[in-house]
N, C-alpha and C positions, 0 to 999 in steps of 0.2 A: 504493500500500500504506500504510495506519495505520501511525502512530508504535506503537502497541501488538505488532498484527501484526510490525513490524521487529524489536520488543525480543524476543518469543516466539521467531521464528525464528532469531535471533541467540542466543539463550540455548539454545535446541534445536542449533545445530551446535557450541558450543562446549560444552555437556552433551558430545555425542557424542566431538567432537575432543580433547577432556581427557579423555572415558573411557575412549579407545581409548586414548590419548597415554599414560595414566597406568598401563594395562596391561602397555602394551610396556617402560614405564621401568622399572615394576617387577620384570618377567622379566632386563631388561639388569642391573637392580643386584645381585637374588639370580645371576645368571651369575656375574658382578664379586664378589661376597662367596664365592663357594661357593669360586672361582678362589684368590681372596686368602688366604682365612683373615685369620680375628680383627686378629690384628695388623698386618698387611700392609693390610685394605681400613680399620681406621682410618688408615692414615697419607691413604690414597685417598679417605677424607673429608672430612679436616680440608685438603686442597686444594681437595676442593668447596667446604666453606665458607668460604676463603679468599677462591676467588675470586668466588663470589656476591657476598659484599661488596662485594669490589672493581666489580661490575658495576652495584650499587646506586649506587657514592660518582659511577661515568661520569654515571651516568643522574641522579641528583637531581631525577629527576622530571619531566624535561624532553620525555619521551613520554605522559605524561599531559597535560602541559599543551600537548604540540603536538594531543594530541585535541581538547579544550575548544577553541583556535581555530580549525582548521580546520572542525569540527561548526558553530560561532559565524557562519565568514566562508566557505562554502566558494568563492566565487568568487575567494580570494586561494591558494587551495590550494598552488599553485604556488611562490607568494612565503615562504611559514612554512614549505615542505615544505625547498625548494631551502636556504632559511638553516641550517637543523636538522641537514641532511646535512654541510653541512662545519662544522658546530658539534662533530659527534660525533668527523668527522675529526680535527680539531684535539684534541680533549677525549682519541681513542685514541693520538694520540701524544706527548699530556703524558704521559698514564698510563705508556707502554710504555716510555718510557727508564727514570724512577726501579726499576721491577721489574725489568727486566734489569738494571742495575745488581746492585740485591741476590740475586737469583737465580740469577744466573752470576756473578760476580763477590766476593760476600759467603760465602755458603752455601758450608760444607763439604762438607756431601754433595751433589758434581755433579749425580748421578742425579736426587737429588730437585728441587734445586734446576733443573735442566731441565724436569723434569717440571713443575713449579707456574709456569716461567716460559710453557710449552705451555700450557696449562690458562690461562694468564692472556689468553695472545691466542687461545684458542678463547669464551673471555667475551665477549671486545671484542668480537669479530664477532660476538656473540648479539645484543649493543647494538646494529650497525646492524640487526638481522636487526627486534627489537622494532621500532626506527624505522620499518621499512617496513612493521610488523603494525600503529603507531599510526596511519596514511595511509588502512591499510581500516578499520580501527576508527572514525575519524572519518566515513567513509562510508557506514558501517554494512556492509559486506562479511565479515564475521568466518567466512564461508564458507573462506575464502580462507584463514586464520587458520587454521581448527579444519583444513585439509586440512593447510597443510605442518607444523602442528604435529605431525599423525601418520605423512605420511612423513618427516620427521624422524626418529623415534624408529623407523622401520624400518629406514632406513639403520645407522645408533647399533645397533642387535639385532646388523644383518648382518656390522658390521664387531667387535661382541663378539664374535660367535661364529668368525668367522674368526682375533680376536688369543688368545681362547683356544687355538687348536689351533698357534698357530705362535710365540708371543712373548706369556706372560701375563706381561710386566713392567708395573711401574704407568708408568714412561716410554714404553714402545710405546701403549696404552692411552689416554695423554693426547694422543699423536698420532692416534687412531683418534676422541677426541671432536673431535680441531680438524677433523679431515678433513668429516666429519657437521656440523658446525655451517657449513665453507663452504658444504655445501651448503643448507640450508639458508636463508644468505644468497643464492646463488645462482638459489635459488625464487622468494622474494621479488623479487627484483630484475627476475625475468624476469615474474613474472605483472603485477608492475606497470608494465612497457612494454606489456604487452597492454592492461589498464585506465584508465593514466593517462598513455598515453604516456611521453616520455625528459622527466624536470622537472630542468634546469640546476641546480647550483651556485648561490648569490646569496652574497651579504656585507653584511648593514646592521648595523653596528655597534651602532645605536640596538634596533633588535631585536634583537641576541644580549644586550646589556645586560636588557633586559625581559622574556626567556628566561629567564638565569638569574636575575633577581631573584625574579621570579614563581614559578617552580618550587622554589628553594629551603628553603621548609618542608616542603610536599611530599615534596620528596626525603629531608630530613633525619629527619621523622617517619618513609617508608619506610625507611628506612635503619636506624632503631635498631629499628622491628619486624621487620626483616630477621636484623636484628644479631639481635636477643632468640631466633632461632628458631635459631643458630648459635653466641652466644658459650660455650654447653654445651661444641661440640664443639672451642673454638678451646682451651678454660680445662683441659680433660682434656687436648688432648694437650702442653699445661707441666705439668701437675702429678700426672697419670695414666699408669700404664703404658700401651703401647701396647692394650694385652686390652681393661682399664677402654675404651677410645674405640672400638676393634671393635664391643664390644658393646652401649655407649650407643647408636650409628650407625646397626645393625643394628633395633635395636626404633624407633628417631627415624623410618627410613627408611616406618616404616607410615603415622606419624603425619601426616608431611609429605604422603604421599599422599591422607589424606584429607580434610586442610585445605583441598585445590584445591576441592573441593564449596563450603563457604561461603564462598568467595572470588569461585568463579565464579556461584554465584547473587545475589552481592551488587552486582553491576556493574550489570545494567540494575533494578536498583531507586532508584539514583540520581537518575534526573531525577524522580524523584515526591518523594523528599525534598527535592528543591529547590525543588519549586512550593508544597510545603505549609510548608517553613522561613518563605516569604513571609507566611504568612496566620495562619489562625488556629492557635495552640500547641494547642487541645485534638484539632483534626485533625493535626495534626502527632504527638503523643504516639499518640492513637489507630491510627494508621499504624504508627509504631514499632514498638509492644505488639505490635501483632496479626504482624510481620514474626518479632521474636524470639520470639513462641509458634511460630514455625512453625519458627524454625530448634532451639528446646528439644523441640519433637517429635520433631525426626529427629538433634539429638546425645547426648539422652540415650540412645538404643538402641546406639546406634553404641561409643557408654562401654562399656557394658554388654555388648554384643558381642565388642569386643575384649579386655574382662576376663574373659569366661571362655572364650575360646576361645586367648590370648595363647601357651600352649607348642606348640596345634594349630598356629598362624598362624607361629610362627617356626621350626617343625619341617618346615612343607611348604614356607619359602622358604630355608631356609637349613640347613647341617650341621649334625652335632649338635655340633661345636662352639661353635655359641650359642645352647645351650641354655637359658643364665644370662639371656640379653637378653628371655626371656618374663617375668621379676617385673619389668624395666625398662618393655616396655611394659605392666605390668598399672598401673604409675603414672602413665606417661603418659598413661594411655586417659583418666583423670580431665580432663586439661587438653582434651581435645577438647571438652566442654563449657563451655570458655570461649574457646575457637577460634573458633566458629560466630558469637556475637556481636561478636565484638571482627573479624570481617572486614567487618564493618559499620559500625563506627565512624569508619573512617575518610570516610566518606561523611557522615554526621552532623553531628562538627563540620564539616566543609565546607558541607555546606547552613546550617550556623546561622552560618558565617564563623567560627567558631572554630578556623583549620587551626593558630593557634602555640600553643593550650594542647591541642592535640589532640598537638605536638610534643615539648611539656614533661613530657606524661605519657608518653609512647613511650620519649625517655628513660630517664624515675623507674624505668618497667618496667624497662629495660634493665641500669639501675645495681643493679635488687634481685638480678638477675636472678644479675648478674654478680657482688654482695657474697656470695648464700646459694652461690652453684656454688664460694666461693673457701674458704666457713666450711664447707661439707659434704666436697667432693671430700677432701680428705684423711682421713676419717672413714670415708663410704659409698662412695668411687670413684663407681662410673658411676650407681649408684641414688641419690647425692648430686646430680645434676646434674640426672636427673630430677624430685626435688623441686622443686630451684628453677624448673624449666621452669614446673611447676605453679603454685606460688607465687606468679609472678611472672606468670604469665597471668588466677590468679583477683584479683591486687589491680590489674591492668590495669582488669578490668570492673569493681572495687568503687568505684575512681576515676571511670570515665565514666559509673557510673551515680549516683555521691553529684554530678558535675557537670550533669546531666540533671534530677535534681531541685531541684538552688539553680536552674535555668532553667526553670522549671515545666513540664518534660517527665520527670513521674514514670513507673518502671519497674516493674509487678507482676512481678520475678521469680519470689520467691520462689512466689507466685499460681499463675503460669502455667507453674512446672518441676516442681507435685508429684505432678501427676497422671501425666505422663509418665515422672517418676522413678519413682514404684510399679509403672507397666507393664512397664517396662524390668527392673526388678529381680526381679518375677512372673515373666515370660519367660527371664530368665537362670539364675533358681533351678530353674525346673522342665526346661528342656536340659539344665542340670549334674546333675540327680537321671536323666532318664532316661539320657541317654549319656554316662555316665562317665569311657571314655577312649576317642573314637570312633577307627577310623582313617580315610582320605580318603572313602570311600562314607558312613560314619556323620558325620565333617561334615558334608557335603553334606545329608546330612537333619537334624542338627541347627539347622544355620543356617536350612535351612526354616522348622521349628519355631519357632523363636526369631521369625523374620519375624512367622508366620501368627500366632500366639502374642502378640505382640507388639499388632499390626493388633487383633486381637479384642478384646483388653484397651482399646484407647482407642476403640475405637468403644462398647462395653460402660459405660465411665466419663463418656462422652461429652464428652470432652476439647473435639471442636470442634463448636462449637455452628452452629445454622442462618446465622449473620452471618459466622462464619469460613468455613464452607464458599464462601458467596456471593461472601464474598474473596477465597478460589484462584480462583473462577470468572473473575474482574472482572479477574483479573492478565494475564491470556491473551486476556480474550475483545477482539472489535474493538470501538471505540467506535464511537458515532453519527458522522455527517457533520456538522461546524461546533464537537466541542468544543475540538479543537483540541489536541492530545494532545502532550505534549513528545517 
């Protein structure tokens, strides 16, 4: 099978596996909110975000970079896999004493304090779970991947809907995600005795040293864009009522859902920037161009989409008690438009070796992120938070692209988002004039509309011209025999 063929069909099961995955998450979290109410599922957030971080600070990167060797070397498989495993060992039980400490031991409220201490070892375990998703990832099996990713989140439904009926505490809850995330690891561990056989333990100090050396920008960059997608919800619940964090959560929870799209289509585009970073910068820019036209096609609608459908969308996932969270996501819907490029970036500087100024500004983001959430929240509350989200993602991209052009890889944004912007906003105008205030059947044909509507306007404008089309083609199609396709 073609390197091409591998990346299509890898990119088609984890399309599928995160669409499905992303379905059932979001039916688990509106259960989880409808369950909580406002105040009760912000506290059940700001533990999510808690410990996301915490899963980022384990990882630093270090299941990215055990992909790149093992893809590199795979007949040492064994040797990088077996080191990795009790890397993480060690790594989950530095983590677990300090948090038990504070958790049980610090923290007043027991309840809670159990709760995020659960939720902390239901993380760690996602950590080795990722470890044995980077083993098929390097072999390119992501079959494997996009499956337990969605019995995962069947399990996680089935045990929602069971602790709804018998014990909605957020500390039962937190024991119903560790339960689902064993398994999970469980999966993993089984399918890969099927595939790779039982890979031992190892210890080479020399390579746990070049592990973490090597993965630590890496990590560090993930980490403050991880941070940047979370310290909203960390900064609201010190300086916001608990309501304010409900119902920031509640509208965030769309957003984060639809960020997995340019996230997950930006992965196998990687090794093509990295053969063109080699050569010449005008195929290398020309490449670029034509990737972000394609992701400003499909998130300027998606903007536009979720701005005027925002009190529909938060009405059929949640009570009318957050009602208030549709103005929140009609602000954040803005920043989806700087989501889609900036999940590409981090590929970029990599291909150009730039990963520690690609660090510095993940950072910059982070600190503005966290300065405008600390000058607004007490002003706007939870619409305070959502600016900065904004803010902080559009001067993300004003940065990687003023550093793309001192590198003589210029960026026609503004060029290539305006056509798509007027389609997007044609399309929105004329849904909101015919269906006014639809209920679930008039969505349902409005969102149509808005599509078909949408589609007619950029073909009509001729947004993508005969070289772009030829380009979607070339991304899927097989190559010749001898070129040798990364």
């Amino acid at each position: 099978m073609s390197s091409n063929k591998k990346i299509f069909r890898n990119i088609i099961a984890t399309l599928l596996g995160e669409g499905v995955g992303a379905l059932l998450n979001i039916y688990v979290i509106v259960l989880i909110a409808r369950t909580l109410g406002p105040e009760s599922f912000g506290d059940f957030a700001f533990i999510l975000a808690f410990v996301g971080l915490l899963q980022l600070v384990t990882d630093m990167g270090v299941t990215n970079l055990l992909v790149r060797e093992i893809a590199q070397k795979r007949e040492q498989y064994k040797y990088f896999f077996g080191n990795v495993r009790l890397l993480a060992w060690t790594v989950t039980l530095v983590a677990t004493a300090p948090t038990a400490i504070v958790c049980l031991l610090i923290l007043e409220d027991r309840d809670f304090g159990l709760s995020l201490f659960i939720m902390t070892v239901a993380a760690l375990i996602v950590f080795h779970s990722v470890i044995y998703g980077a083993l098929f990832r390097a072999f390119e099996r992501m079959e494997f991947n996009a499956a337990i990713f969605v019995i995962h989140k069947v399990i996680l439904l089935a045990l929602t809907l069971y602790w709804r009926e018998h014990d909605p505490s957020i500390l039962a809850l937190c024991g119903y995600y560790l339960l689902a995330n064993i398994c999970q690891f469980l999966l993993f561990y089984a399918c890969s005795l099927t595939v790779f056989k039982r890979i031992p333990w190892r210890f080479d100090p020399g390579l746990w040293k070049y592990v973490l050396f090597e993965s630590a920008p890496i990590g560090l960059s993930m980490m403050c864009r991880r941070a940047t997608l979370h310290v909203d919800t960390l900064i609201l619940k010190a300086m916001a009522a608990p309501l304010a964090l409900g119902l920031f959560n509640a509208a965030y929870r769309v957003i984060q859902i639809i960020e997995m799209l340019p996230f997950t289509l930006s992965i196998p585009i990687y090794p093509k920037l990295a053969r063109l970073a080699l050569g010449d910068k005008a195929d290398f820019s020309r490449f670029l161009n034509q990737v972000l036209k394609f992701y400003a096609i499909l998130s300027l609608p998606i903007v536009a989409y979720v701005f005027v459908f925002a009190e529909d969308i938060i009405g059929l996932m949640y009570t009318p008690e957050f009602a208030s969270s549709a103005n929140i996501l009609q602000a954040l819907a803005v920043a989806i438009f700087f989501i889609f490029p900036s999940s590409i970036m981090i590929y970029v500087y990599s291909a150009m070796g730039r990963q520690r100024l690609f660090t510095l500004i993940s950072v910059a983001t982070l600190a503005t992120n966290a300065i405008l959430d600390i000058l607004l929240i007490p002003h706007l509350h939870a619409f305070g938070a959502a600016v900065g989200t904004v803010t902080a993602e559009a001067l993300f991209i004003a940065g990687s692209l003023w550093f793309l052009y001192r590198q003589s890889v210029p960026v026609q944004w503004v060029r290539m988002s305006y056509k798509p912007l007027l389609a997007s906003l044609l399309a929105g105008y004329a849904v909101n004039a015919v269906f006014a205030s639809p209920g679930l059947l008039q969505f349902i044909l409005a969102s149509l509309l808005f599509a078909v509507a949408y589609l007619a306007l950029i073909l009509v404008s001729k947004t993508l011209n005969q070289r772009e089309l030829a380009f979607l083609t070339a991304l899927i199609k097989r190559r010749p025999a001898g070129k040798g396709a990364q």
